[in-house]
C-alpha positions in Angstrom: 14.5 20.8 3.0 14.8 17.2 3.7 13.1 17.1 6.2 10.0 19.2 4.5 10.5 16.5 2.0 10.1 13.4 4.8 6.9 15.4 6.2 5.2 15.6 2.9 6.3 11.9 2.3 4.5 11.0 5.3 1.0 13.3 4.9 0.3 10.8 2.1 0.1 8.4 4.2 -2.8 10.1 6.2 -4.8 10.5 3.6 -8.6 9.1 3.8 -9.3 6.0 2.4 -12.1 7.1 0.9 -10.1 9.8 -0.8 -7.8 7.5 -2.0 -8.3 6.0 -5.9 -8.5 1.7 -6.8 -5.4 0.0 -5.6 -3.4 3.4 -4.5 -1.5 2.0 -1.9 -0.1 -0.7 -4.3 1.0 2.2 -6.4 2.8 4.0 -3.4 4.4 0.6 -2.7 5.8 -0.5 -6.2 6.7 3.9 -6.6 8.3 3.9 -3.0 10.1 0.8 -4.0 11.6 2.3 -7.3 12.3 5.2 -5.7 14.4 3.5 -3.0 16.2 2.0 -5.5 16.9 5.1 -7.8 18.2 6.9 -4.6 20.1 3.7 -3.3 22.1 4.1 -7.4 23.1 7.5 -6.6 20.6 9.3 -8.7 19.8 12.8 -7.2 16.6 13.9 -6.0 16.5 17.0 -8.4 16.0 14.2 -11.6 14.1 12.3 -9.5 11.5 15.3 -9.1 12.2 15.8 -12.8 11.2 12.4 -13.9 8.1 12.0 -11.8 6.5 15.2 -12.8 7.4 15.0 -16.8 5.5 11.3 -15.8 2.9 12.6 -13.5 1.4 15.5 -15.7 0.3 13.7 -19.1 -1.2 11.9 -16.3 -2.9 14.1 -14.7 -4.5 15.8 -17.8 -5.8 12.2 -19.2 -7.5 11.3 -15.8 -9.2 14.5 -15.3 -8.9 16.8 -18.3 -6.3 20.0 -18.9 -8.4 22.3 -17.1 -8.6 21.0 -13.9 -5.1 19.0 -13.9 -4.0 23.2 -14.5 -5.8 24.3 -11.0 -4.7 20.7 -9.4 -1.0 22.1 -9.9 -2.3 25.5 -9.3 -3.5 24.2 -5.9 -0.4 21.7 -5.2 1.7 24.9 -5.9 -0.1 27.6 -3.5 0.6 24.8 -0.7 4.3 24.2 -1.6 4.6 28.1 -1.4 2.8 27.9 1.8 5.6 25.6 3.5 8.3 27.2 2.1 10.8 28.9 5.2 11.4 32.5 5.0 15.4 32.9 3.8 15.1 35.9 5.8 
């Protein structure tokens, strides 16, 4: 799973600049940077995840309304799903 983690990690970096909103790779830096950190204190990256989503949704819903932050999840979970290895 790590290494599904590093490839999603580095899609983001691929996105199109015009895609991109005001200033978003200074907020990839500064998140990156925290992130570091957090992992670098030990803390695991289960309450990691659980920290940036319980941050990430109010988000979400204020920038472009409850509706379409829903199918923006929605969408970002159909494509986890997608990746996801058979446990076959």
């Amino acid at each position: 799973m790590r290494r599904l983690r590093d490839a999603m990690l580095e899609a983001s970096d691929d996105l199109a600049l015009a895609q991109r909103p005001p200033r978003f790779e200074e907020a990839q830096a500064l998140m990156r940077s925290t992130l570091a950190r957090a992992e670098a204190a030990g803390i695991p990256d289960v309450t990691l995840a659980a920290v940036l989503i319980i941050e990430a949704i109010p988000r979400l819903a204020s920038s472009y309304g409850p509706d379409h932050a829903a199918r923006i999840l929605a969408m970002f979970a159909g494509c986890l799903e997608a990746s996801i290895p058979s446990r076959q």
